[in-house]
TORMAR-867579 format. One record per residue (C-alpha): chain; residue in three letters; x, y, z. Coordinates in steps of 0.02 Angstrom, whole numbers, plus 50000, padded with zeros to 5 digits. Example, Ala and Ser with C-alpha at 12.3 -4.5 7.8 and 13.67 -1.06 7.14 Angstrom:
2
@c:A, r:ALA, px:50615, py:49775, pz:50390
@c:A, r:SER, px:50684, py:49947, pz:50357
// end
This chain:
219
@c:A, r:UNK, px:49643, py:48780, pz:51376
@c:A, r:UNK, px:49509, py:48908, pz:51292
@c:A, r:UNK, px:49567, py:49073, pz:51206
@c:A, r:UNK, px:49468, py:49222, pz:51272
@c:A, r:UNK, px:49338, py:49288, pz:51159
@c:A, r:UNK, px:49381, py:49392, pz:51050
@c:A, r:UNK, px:49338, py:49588, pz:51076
@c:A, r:UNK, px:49219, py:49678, pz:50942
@c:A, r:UNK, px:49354, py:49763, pz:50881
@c:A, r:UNK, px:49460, py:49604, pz:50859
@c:A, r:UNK, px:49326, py:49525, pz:50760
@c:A, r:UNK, px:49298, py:49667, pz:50636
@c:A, r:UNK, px:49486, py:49696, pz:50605
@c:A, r:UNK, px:49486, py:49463, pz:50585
@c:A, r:UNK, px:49348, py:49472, pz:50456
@c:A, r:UNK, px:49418, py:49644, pz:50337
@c:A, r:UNK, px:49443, py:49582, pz:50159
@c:A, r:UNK, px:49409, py:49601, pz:49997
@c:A, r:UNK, px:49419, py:49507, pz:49822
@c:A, r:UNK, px:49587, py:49552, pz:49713
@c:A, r:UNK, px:49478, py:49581, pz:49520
@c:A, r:UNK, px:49598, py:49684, pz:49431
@c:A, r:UNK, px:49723, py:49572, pz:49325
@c:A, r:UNK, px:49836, py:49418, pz:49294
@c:A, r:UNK, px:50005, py:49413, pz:49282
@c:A, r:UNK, px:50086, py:49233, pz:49150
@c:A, r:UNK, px:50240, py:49210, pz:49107
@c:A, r:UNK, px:50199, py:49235, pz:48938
@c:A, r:UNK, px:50166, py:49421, pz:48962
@c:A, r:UNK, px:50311, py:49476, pz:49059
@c:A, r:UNK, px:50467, py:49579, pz:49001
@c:A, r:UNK, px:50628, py:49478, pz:48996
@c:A, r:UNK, px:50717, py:49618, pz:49095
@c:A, r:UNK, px:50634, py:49666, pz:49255
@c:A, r:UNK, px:50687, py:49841, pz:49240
@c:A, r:UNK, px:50590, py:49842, pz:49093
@c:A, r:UNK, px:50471, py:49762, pz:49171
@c:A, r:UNK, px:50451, py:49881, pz:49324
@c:A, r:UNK, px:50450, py:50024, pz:49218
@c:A, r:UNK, px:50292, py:49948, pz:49120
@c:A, r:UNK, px:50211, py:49941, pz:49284
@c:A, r:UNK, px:50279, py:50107, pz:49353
@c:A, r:UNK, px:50208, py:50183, pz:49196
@c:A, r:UNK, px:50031, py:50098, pz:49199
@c:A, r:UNK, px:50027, py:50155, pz:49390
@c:A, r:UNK, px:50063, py:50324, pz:49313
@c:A, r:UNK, px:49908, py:50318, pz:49197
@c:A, r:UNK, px:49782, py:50229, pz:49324
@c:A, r:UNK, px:49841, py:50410, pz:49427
@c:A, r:UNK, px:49886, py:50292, pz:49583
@c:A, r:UNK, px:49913, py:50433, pz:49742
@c:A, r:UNK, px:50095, py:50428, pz:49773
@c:A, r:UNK, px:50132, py:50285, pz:49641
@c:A, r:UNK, px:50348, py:50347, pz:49672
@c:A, r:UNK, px:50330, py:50299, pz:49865
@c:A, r:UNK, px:50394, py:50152, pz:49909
@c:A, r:UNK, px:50437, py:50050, pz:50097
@c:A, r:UNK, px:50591, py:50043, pz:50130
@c:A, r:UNK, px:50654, py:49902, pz:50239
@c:A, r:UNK, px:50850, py:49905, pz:50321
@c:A, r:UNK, px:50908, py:49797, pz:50450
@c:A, r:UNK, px:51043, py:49834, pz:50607
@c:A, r:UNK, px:51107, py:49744, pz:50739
@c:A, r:UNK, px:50977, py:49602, pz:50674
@c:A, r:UNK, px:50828, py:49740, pz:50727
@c:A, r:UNK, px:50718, py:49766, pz:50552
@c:A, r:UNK, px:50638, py:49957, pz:50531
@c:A, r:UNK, px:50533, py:50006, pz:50388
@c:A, r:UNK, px:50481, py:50197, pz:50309
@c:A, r:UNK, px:50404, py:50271, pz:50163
@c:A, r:UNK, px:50551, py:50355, pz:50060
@c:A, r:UNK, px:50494, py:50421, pz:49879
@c:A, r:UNK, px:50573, py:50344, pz:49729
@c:A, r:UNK, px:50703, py:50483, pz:49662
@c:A, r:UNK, px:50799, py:50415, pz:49519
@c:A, r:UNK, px:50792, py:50242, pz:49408
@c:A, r:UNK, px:50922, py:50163, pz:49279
@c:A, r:UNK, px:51030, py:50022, pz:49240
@c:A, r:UNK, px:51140, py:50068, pz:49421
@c:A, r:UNK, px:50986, py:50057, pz:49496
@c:A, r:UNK, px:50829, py:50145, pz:49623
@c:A, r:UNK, px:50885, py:50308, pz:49696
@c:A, r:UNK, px:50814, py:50412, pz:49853
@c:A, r:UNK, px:50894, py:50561, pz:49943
@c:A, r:UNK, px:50897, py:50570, pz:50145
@c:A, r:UNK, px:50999, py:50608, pz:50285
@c:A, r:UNK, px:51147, py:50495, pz:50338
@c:A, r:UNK, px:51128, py:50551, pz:50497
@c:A, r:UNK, px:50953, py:50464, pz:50522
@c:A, r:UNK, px:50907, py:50284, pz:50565
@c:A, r:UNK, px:50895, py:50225, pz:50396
@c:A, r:UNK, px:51068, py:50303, pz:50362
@c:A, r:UNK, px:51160, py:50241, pz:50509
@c:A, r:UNK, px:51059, py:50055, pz:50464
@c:A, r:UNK, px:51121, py:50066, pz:50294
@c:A, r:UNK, px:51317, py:50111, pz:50362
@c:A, r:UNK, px:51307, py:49965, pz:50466
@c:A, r:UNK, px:51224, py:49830, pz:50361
@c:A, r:UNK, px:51224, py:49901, pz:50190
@c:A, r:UNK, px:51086, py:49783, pz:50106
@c:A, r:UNK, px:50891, py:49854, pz:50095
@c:A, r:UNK, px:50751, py:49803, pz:50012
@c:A, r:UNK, px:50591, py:49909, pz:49930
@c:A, r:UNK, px:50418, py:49889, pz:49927
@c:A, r:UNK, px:50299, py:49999, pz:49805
@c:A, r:UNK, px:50101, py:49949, pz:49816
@c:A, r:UNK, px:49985, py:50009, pz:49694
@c:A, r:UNK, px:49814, py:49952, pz:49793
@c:A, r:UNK, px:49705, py:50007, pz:49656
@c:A, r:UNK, px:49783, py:49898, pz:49538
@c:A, r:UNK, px:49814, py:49758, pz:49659
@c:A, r:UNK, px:49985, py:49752, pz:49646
@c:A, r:UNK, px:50156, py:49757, pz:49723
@c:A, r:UNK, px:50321, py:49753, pz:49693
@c:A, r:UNK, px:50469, py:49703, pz:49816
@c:A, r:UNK, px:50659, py:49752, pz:49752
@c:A, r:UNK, px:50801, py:49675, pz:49843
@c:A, r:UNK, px:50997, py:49709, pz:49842
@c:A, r:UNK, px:51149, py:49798, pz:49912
@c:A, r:UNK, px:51148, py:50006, pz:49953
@c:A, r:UNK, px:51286, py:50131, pz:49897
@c:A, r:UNK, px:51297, py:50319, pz:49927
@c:A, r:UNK, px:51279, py:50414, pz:49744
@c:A, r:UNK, px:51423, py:50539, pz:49724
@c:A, r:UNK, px:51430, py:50746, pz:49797
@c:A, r:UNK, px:51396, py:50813, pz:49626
@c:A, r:UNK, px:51220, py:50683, pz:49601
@c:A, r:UNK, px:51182, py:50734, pz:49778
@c:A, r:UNK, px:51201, py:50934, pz:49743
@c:A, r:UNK, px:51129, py:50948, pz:49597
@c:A, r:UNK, px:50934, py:50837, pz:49654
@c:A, r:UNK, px:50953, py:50953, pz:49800
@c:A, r:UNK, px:50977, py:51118, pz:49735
@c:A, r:UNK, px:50826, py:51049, pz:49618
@c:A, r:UNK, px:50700, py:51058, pz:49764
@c:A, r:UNK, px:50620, py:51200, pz:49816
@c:A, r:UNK, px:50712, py:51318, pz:49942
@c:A, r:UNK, px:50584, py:51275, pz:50079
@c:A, r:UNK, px:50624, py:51089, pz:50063
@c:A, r:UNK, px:50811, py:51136, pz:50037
@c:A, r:UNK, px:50783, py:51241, pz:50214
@c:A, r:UNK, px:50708, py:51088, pz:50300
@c:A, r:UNK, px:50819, py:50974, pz:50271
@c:A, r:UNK, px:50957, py:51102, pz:50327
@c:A, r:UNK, px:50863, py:51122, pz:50481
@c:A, r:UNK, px:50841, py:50958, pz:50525
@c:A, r:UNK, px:50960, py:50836, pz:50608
@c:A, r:UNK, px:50842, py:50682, pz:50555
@c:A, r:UNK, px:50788, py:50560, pz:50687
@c:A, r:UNK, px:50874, py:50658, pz:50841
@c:A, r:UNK, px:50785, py:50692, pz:50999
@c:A, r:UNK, px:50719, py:50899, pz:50982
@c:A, r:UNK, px:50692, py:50996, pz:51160
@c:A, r:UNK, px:50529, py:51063, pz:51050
@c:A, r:UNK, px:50436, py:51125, pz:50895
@c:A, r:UNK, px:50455, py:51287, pz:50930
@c:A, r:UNK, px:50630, py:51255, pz:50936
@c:A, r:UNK, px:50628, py:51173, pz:50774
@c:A, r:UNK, px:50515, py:51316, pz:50692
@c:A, r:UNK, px:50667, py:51441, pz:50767
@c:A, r:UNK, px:50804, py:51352, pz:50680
@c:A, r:UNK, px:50711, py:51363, pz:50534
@c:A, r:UNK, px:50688, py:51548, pz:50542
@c:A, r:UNK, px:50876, py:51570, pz:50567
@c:A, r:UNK, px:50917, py:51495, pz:50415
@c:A, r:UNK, px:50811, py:51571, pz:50319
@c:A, r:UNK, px:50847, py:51742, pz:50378
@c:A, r:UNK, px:51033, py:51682, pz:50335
@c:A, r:UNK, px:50999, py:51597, pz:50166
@c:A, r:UNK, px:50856, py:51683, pz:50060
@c:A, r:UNK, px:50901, py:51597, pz:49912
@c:A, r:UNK, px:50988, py:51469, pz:49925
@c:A, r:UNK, px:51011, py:51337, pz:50081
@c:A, r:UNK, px:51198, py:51241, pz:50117
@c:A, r:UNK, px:51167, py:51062, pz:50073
@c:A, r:UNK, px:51224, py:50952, pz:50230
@c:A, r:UNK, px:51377, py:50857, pz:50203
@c:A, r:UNK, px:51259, py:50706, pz:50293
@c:A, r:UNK, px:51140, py:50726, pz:50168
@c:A, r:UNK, px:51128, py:50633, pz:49991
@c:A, r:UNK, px:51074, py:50473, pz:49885
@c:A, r:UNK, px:51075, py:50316, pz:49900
@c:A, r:UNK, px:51060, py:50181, pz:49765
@c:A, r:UNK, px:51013, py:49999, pz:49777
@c:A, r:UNK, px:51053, py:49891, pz:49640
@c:A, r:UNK, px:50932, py:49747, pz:49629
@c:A, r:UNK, px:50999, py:49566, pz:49621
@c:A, r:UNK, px:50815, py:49518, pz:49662
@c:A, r:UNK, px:50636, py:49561, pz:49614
@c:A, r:UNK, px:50450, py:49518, pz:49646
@c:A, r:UNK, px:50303, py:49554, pz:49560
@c:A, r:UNK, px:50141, py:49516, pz:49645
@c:A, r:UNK, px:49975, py:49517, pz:49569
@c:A, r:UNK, px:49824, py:49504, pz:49679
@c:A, r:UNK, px:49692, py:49350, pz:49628
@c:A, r:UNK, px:49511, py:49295, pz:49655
@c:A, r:UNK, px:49509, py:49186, pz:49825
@c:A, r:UNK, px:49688, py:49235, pz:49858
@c:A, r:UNK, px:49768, py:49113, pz:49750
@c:A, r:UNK, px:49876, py:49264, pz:49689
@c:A, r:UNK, px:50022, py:49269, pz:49572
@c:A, r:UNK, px:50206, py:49283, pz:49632
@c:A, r:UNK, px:50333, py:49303, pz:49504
@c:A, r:UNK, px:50510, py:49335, pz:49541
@c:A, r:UNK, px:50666, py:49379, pz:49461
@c:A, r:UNK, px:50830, py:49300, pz:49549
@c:A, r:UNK, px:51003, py:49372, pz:49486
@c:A, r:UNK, px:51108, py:49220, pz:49429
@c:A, r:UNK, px:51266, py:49213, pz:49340
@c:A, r:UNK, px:51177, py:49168, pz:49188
@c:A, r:UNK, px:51078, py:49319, pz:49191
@c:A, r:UNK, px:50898, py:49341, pz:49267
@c:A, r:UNK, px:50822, py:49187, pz:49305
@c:A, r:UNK, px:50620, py:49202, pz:49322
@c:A, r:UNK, px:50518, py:49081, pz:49444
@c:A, r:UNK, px:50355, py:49056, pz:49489
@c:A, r:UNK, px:50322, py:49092, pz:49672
@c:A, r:UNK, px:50157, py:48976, pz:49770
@c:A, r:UNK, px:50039, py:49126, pz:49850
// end
């Protein structure tokens, strides 16, 4: 039996590509820690002034349904990658359920990515006060405002809730109690560096009880 032809559109979208120039990525040039290495690339994302090089996917999983969002990257150390939302939201109430997550961060103009994998905690009251009362008070108003990822009856509604609080909190807004950090601690990375042809390079970092074990992944 014959497909049907393909539309126009289809066929454009099929035939989108383009070569992968920038860099290689050996064995011989990595870091032996890939914290250390992530940072190198972090940094070098940093100096190639990459839009948004802190925003990163991230992936969570409930009731065996996968969802994906852009969070930005808040906080990084030896505990791990750190981001601030709302508990209350579908990430938060994934997270609750199935507490595992992975992040993606892609840096297109240097044809790479990065995937970090592991388990999720919450970061303590006094981490979660003091990045919030960092922010400014319009973002602190927001996310009082919000009750993220719940139905709203409208904007306007919204906007009005907004207006309330800040009529009641000119300086300062209350932090939600559903509202904080997060922090995944990798037991898993992979660095990918785009290739000529698409023979790319994979390499990943497994956790083992050895320490970090580093493998070459096939493209």
């Amino acid at each position: 039996m014959s497909s049907s032809p393909r539309s126009a559109e289809e066929t454009a979208i099929a035939e989108l590509r383009r070569e992968y120039r920038f860099g290689t990525l050996s064995e011989r040039d990595i870091q032996e820690d890939p914290l250390q290495q992530f940072r190198r690339w972090f940094a070098e994302a940093e100096r190639a002034q990459v839009l948004d090089y802190s925003a990163m996917a991230l992936a969570t999983s409930q009731a065996g349904v996968p969802s994906a969002r852009i969070v930005l990257l808040k906080g990084l150390d030896e505990d791990g990658f750190r981001w601030f939302t709302d508990g209350r939201s579908e990430k938060g109430q994934a997270l609750a359920e199935n507490p595992q997550a992975e992040l993606l961060f892609h840096w297109r103009e240097l044809d790479r990515q990065v995937r970090v994998r592991g388990d999720v905690t919450r970061v303590s009251d006094s981490e979660s006060d003091a990045y919030f009362y960092s922010r400014p008070l319009d973002s602190q108003l927001a996310a009082a405002t919000s009750e993220q990822s719940q139905p709203v009856d409208s904007r306007e509604a919204l906007e009005q809730r907004y207006r309330t609080l800040t009529d009641s909190f000119p300086e300062q807004a209350p932090r939600p109690r559903a509202w904080g950090g997060y922090c995944l601690k990798p037991a898993q990375y992979e660095f990918w560096q785009g290739r000529e042809g698409r023979l790319h390079d994979r390499l990943q970092y497994r956790l083992a009880i050895s320490g970090w074990v580093v493998e070459r992944l096939q493209p």
